[in-house]
N, C-alpha and C positions, 0 to 999 in steps of 0.2 A: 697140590692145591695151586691153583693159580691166582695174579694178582695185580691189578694195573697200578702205578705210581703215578699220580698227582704233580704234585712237588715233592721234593725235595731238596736241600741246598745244605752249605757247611753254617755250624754255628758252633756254640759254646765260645771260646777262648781265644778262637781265630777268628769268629765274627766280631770279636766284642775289641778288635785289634790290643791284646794280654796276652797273644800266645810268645813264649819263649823257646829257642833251644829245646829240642826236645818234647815240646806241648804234643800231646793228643789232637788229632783232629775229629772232630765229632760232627757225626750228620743225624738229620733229623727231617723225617717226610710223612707223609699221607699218601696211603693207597688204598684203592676198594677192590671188593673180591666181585665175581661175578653176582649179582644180585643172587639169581636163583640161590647159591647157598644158604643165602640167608632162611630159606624157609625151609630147608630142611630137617634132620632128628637132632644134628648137633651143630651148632651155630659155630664159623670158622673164630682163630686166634684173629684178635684185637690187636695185639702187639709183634712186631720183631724186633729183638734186640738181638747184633752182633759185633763181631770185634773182629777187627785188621778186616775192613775197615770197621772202625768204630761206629755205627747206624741204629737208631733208635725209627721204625717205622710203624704209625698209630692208622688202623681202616678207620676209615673218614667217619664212622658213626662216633667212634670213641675219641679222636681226635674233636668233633665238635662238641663233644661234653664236656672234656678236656677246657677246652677254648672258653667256651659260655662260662665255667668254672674260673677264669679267671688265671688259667695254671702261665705262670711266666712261661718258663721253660716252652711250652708248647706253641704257643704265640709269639715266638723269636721267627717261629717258619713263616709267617705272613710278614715281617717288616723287614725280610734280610734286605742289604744291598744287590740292583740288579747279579752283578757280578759275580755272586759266591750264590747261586742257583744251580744245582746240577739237572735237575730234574724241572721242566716247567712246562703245564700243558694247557691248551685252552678252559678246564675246570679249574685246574688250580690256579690262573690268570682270575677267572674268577671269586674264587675262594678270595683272595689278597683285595679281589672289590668289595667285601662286604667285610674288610677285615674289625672295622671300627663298630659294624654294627654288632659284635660279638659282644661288645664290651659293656660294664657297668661301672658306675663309681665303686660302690660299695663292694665287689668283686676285686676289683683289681685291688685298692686299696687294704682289702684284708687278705690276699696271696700276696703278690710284693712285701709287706711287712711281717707274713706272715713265716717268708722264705726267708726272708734278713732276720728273722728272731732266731730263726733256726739254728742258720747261722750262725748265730751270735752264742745259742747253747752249746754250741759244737766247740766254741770257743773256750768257754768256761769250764767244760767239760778237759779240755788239754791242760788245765794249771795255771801254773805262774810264772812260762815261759824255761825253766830248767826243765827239760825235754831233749829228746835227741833233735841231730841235723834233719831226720826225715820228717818227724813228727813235726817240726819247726816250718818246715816247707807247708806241711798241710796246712799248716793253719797261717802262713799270710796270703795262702788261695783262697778259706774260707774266708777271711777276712777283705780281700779284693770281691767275693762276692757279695758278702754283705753290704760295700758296699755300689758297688755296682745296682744292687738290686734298688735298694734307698734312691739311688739314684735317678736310675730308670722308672723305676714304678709312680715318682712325683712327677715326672716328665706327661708319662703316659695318663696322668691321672689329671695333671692339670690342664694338657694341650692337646690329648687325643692322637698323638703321636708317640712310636717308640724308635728310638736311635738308639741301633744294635753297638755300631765301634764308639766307645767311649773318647772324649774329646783330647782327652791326656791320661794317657797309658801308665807312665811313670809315676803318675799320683796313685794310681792305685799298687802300681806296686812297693809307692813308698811306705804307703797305708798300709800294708801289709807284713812288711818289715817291720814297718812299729810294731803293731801286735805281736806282733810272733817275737820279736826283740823285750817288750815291756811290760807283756802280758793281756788278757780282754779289758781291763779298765780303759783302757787305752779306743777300746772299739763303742763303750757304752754311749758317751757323750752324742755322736755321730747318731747310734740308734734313736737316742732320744729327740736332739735334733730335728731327723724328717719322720720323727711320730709327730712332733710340734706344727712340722710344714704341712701334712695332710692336715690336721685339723684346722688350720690358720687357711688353708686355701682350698677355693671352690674349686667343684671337678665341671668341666665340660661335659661330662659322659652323663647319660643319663643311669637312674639307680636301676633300672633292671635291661638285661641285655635283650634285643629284635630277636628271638628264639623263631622268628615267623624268617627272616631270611634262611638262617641257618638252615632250618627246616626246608625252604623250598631250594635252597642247594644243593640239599645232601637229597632231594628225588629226582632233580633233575642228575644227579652220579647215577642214582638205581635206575632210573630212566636207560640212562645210557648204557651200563652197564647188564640189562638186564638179563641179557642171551647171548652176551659173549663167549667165543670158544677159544683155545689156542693163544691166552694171555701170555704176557713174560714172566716168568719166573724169577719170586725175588731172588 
């Protein structure tokens, strides 16, 4: 099967400037199959996920559902910094134009909080901080996520913009420490916090996301795409 790449670029831990010693590097992209597959008896895989390198890669139909949905994680691909791009083609330049029109208040606002609560049970779920060293590691990364997510998701919610590298790195990882040092009590406050901040502030974004761009995107991809031969193989 063959497949053309979009974008792709580095994210997770290294985008978000938290990676350490040792961090994971994690990529994450959009690619489309030749249209024609699409209509045949069995519809191509959605996803690729691999490791060394670590690559999560979504075809652009399930990636924009993805998106319209509101999923963090997926929407890191549209606001990386130029610089951490591996992959960038005249479609995916556009894709990152229409990045804001994907979005809705009421979307973003219940993924973002929705990923921090997660989070936050991942938390509760480890104890009372008497744990081992690895176990201890885990969770002041979950705990750097939660709050990272809190973070970003009111950024994104109130000004329409997302800022991947966090402005001080060391705060989250002291946040992290805490937790994993004092236990989740320690993480609750914070959740409750930017639950307080969405409610207390209006979003820019309008309540339901331009499904009519996305939409005329993702034909002009099959467009293009339609009678391609001899693609690159992921």
């Amino acid at each position: 099967m063959t497949h053309h790449v979009l974008l792709s670029g580095i994210v997770g831990s290294t985008a978000y400037g938290l990676a350490r010693p040792g961090s994971d590097v994690d990529r994450l992209g959009t690619y489309a199959v030749p249209t024609k597959q699409l209509h045949g008896l069995h519809r191509p895989t959605e996803s690729h996920v691999s490791s060394e390198p670590d690559r999560t890669l979504h075809e652009v139909g399930k990636w924009c559902r993805l998106a319209l949905g509101g999923n963090p994680t997926v929407m890191e691909l549209v606001w990386l910094p130029p610089e951490l791009y591996e992959v960038r083609t005249p479609l995916g330049d556009e894709l990152i134009d229409i990045r804001r029109s994907l979005l809705s208040a009421h979307r973003v606002r219940d993924a973002y909080l929705g990923y921090a609560s997660q989070q936050f049970r991942r938390l509760e779920n480890r104890g009372d901080g008497s744990f081992s060293a690895d176990t201890r590691k885990r969770t002041a990364k979950h705990a750097r996520h939660l709050k990272r997510l809190c973070h970003q998701g009111l950024e994104l919610y109130t000004t329409g913009r997302l800022t991947i590298r966090v402005d001080n790195p060391q705060e989250y990882h002291d946040f992290g420490e805490q937790v994993a040092a004092h236990g989740v009590e320690v993480a609750r406050p914070l959740l409750a916090e930017y639950e307080a901040a969405f409610d207390r502030n209006r979003s820019v974004l309008s309540e339901q996301p331009d499904e009519t761009a996305a939409e005329a995107w993702l034909l002009r991809v099959r467009a293009h795409f339609y009678d391609t031969e001899g693609a690159p193989k992921l």
